[in-house]
Every structure is written in C-alpha cells, then in structure tokens.
C-alpha positions in Angstrom: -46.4 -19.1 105.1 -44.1 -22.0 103.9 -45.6 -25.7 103.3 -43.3 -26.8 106.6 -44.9 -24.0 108.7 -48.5 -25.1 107.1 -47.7 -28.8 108.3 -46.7 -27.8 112.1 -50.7 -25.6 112.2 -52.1 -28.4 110.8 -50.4 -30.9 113.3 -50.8 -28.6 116.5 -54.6 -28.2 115.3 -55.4 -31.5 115.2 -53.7 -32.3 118.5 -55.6 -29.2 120.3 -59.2 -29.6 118.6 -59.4 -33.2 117.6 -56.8 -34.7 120.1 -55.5 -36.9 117.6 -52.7 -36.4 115.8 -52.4 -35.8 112.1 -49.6 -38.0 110.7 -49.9 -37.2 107.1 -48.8 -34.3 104.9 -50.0 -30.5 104.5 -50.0 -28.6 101.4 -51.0 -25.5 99.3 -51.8 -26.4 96.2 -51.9 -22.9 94.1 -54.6 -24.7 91.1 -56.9 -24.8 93.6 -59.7 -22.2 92.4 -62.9 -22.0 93.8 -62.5 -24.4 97.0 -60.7 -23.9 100.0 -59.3 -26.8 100.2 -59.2 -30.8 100.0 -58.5 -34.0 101.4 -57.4 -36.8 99.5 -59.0 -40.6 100.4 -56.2 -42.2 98.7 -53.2 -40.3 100.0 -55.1 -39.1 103.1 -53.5 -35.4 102.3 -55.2 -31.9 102.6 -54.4 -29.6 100.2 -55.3 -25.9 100.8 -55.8 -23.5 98.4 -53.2 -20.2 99.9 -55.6 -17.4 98.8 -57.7 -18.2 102.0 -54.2 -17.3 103.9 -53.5 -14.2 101.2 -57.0 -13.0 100.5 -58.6 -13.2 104.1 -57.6 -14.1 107.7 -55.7 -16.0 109.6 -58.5 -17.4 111.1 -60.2 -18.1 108.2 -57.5 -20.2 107.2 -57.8 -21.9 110.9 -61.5 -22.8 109.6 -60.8 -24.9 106.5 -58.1 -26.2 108.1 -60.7 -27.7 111.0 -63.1 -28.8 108.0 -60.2 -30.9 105.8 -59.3 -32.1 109.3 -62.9 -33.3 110.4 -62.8 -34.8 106.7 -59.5 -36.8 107.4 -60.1 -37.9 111.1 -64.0 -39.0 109.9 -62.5 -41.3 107.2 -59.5 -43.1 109.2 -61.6 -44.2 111.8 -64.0 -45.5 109.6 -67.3 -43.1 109.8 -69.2 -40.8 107.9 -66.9 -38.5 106.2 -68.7 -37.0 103.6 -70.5 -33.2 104.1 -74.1 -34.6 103.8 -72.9 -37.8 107.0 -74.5 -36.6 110.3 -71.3 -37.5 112.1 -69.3 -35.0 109.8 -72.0 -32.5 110.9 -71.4 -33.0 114.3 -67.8 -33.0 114.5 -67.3 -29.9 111.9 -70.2 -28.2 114.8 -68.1 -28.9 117.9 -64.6 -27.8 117.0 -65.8 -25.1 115.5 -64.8 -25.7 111.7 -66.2 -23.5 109.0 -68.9 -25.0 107.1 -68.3 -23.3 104.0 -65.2 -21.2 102.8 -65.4 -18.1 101.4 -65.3 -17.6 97.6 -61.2 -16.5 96.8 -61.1 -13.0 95.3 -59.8 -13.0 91.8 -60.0 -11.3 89.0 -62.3 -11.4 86.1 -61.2 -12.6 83.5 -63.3 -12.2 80.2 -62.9 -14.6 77.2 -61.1 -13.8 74.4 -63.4 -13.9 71.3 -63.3 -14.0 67.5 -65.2 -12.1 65.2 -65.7 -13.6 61.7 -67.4 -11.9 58.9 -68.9 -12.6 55.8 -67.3 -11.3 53.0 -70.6 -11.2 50.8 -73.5 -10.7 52.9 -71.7 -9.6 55.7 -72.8 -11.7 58.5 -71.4 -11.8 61.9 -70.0 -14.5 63.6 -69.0 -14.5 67.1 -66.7 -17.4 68.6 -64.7 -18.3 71.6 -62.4 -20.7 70.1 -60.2 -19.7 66.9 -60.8 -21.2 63.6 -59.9 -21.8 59.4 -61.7 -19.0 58.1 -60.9 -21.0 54.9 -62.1 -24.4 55.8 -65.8 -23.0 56.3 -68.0 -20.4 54.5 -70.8 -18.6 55.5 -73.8 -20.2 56.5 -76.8 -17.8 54.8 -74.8 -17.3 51.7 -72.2 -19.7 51.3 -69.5 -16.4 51.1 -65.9 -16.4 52.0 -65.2 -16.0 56.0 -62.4 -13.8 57.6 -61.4 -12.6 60.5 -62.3 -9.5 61.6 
C-alpha cells in the first residue's frame, strides 16, 4: 500500500465512521517502532507505522487508523483528545477503534559487546560501548587493558 492509497482509507474512514472529513495528510513513517501510529498536534498528521499493514491484518490496520483518527477529530474541535479524556474513551468505544495496537513483530536484536581483559591479573570487563584500552587500566591492579 502506497502513501496515496493510505490517504484515500484514511479519508473514506473518517467520512464513514466519524462523518467528518479528514483534510490533512496520511503517512507511514518506517522509524516508527513500537507504536502503531501517531498524530501530530502541530501538523495535525497521522503517521502509521506499515508493519501493522505487513505484520498483521487489514483490519488491524483499520483499528489504529480509527484510534489516530478519534485523536485528530477530538483535538480540532476543541475536546479531550488525549487517551486518559473520557470523551476520547467514548468516541474510540463507538466507532469501534482499537484501544491498543499490537506489539510489531521484529527481530531480536542482541547488543554487540566488548570484552576487555587485564593483562596482569586478568580481570574481565564487559562493555556495550567500545573504548581506548590505552587510555584506562585496570581497576584491581592498575594492569594494562586490551581487547579481547
């Protein structure tokens, strides 16, 4: 699904659930991670993240899409907007909006890490972030540090 096809679900959407129309623009925005998706106060925008379109259904994808909308119809007409607002409750309840969305599947990825020894004693060091070996020594010994 292009951006331009993503605009016209998000238009007809809000014409058939909110009956209002949605004059603004629709995006994916692929550095989206762990939400599904967002509306912007300033721009009045929704961003969604695609891996609700790749990783699950269509109608999950229908769902976020209702929730960014509640969000954006909430805010231009001046009432409570925000998740924890009783009117956004309400609103998210009757068009049938999902109230969470699902955690995207990705992959694992593990950090790399550095291992640093002591040259003397032979102490371990274990770090996430790479460093001088020869800028520091060891810290029980005051030894010589490499890499490992």
């Amino acid at each position: 699904m292009t951006d331009a096809e993503l605009q016209r679900l998000v238009e007809q959407i809000s014409l058939t659930a909110f009956q209002r129309p949605f004059k603004h623009r629709a995006t994916f925005n692929h550095r989206l991670r762990s939400s599904g998706g967002r509306y912007l106060l300033a721009s009045h925008d929704i961003q969604l993240n695609p891996k609700m379109l790749t990783d699950f259904d269509r109608a999950t994808l229908v769902g976020v899409i209702k929730h960014e909308l509640c969000h954006y119809h909430l805010h231009l007409t001046g009432r409570g907007y925000q998740h924890r607002n009783s009117d956004f409750k309400r609103l998210l309840a009757a068009v049938g909006g999902s109230r969470f969305a699902p955690a995207p599947k990705q992959p694992r990825v593990t950090a790399q890490r550095y291992v640093y020894q002591c040259q003397r004693c032979g102490q371990l060091y274990r770090r996430k972030r790479r460093m001088n070996p020869a800028r520091y020594r060891c810290g029980r010994c005051r030894g010589p540090i490499k890499l490992v």
